[in-house]
N, C-alpha and C positions, 0 to 999 in steps of 0.2 A: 562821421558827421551824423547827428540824428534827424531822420524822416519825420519831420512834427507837421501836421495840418491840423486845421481846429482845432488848437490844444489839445491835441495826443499826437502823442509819441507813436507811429507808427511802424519803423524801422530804424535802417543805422545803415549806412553808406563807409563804407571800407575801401580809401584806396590805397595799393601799393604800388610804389614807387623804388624805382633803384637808384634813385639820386633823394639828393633833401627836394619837399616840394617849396616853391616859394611863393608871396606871397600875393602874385597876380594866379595862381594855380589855384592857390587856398580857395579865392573871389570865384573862382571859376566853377568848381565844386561846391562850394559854398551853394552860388546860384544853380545848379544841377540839382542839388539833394533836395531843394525847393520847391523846384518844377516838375521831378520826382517825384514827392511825397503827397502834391497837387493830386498826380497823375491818377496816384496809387487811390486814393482819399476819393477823389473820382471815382473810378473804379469799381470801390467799396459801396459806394452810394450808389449804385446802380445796378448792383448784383441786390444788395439790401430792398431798391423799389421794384427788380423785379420776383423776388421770394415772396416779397408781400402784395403783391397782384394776384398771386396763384396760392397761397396759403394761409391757413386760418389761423389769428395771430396767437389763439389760446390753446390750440391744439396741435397745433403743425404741419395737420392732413392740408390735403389739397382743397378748396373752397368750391363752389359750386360753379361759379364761372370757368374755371379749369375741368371740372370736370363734364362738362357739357360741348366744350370745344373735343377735349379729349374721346369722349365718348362718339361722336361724328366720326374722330380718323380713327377710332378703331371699328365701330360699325362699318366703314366702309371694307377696310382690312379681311375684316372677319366674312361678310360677302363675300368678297372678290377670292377669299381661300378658300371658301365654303366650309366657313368654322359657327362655332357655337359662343355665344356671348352670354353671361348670366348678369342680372342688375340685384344687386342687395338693396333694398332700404331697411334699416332698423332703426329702433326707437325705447328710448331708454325710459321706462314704465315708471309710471305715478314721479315723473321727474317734479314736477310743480310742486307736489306735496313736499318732495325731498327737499326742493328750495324754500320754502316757506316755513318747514323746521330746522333749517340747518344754518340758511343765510346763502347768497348768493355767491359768496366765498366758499360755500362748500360743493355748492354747483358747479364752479368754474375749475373746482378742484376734480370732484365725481367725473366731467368732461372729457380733462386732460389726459386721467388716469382711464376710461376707456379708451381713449383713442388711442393709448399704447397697448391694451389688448388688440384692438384691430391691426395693428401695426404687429402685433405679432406673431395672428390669426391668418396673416395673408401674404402673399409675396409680393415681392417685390416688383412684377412686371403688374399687377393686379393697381388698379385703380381706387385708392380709400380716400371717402372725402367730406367733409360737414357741409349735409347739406342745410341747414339752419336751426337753430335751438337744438334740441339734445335730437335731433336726427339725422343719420347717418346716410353712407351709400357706398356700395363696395359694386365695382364693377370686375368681374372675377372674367378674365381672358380665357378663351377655350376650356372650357368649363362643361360637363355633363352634369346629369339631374343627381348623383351618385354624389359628385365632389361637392355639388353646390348642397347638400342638407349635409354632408361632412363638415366643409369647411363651417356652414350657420351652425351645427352643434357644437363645433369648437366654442366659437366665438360666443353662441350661450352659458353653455358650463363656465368659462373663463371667468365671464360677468358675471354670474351670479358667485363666483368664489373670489370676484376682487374687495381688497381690502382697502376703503379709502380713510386717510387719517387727516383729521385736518384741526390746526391749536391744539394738538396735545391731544382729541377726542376721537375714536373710533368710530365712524359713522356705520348708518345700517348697509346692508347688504342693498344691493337692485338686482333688477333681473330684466330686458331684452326680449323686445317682440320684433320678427323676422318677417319679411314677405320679401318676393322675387319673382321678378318675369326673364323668360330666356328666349333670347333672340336665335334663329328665327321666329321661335313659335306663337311667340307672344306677341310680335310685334317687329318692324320693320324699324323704327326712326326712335331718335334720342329721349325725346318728351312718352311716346309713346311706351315707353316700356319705363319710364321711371313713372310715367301714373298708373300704369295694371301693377308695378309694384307694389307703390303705395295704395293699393288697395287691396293687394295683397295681405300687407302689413295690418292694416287696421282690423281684418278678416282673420288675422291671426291670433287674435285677441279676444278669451272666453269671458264669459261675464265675471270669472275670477281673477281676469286678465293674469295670467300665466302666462310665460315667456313660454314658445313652441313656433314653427318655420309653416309657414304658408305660402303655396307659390300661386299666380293667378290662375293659372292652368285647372287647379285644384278647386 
């Protein structure tokens, strides 16, 4: 029997039997794979509103509201073991211009296509997330000052060697400006270290605006 809700077909219900089944069983199953497929169809829709509560729907990182809850339990964490926390913000250079020659299609495309650098620049217990327009945020978990300009020069070099294609055309190259404050040093609470970051970041930025890693500290 097929599992159908809102017109899809979700699954298939299989029963066996070791006699023929008849046709008050059929009714019975019938009404089962219905209630079923309700269940399931449920289910689905509520895993679905909650991916999209905490994820950014063009890129797939975590959104900023997640990341601001998330950053709380790990600050406390990282206290309470008397660990090190580091905050990324980065920001994808002369992004406006890029949209303005390319089309907002090719923005949305440029976007995507960093966020799978970051995604592949950082682990998985690590925190990556859009925090609004073409700026970033990587919350790197027990992190020293050592791993955290390692891991930003990764994720520099990456961007500047990604290749975005978008209708058939080759768009130009970007490049990534970095700033970072680390907890303790920097700062105590959530808000607090994502604005000496971002002022970090904009600080990172030469009047050639060349991608290069700035921490507040610095």
């Amino acid at each position: 029997l097929p599992l159908a809700a809102q017109g899809e077909v979700i699954g298939v219900l299989t029963i066996d039997s070791m006699h023929a089944i008849d046709a008050h069983e059929r009714r019975l199953a019938a009404a089962l794979s219905e209630q079923l497929a309700l269940s399931l169809a449920n289910m689905r829709l509520q895993e679905t509103l909650r991916v999209q509560s905490i994820r950014d729907p063009l890129t797939g990182l975590f959104n900023r509201r997640y990341l601001e809850v998330s950053m709380e339990r790990e600050l406390l964490r990282a206290a309470r073991r008397e660990l090190s926390l580091a905050v990324l913000m980065l920001d994808l250079d002369h992004f406006k211009r890029f949209n303005d020659s390319n089309g907002h299609d090719a923005g949305d495309a440029l976007l995507a296509q960093f966020a799978e650098v970051l995604k592949r620049s950082t682990r998985n217990e690590d925190i990556v997330s859009r925090y609004g327009g073409e700026e970033f945020t990587v919350v790197l978990l027990e992190a020293d000052e050592e791993s955290i300009r390692q891991r930003a020069e990764a994720i520099r070099l990456a961007t500047s060697e990604m290749s975005v294609a978008h209708r058939g055309k080759q768009l130009e190259h970007v490049t990534v400006s970095i700033g970072y404050a680390l907890f303790p040093r920097d700062g105590q609470k959530a808000d607090e270290l994502l604005r000496r970051a971002d002022v970090a970041l904009y600080a990172s930025r030469s009047e050639e605006h060349t991608s290069e890693l700035q921490s507040h500290h610095d």
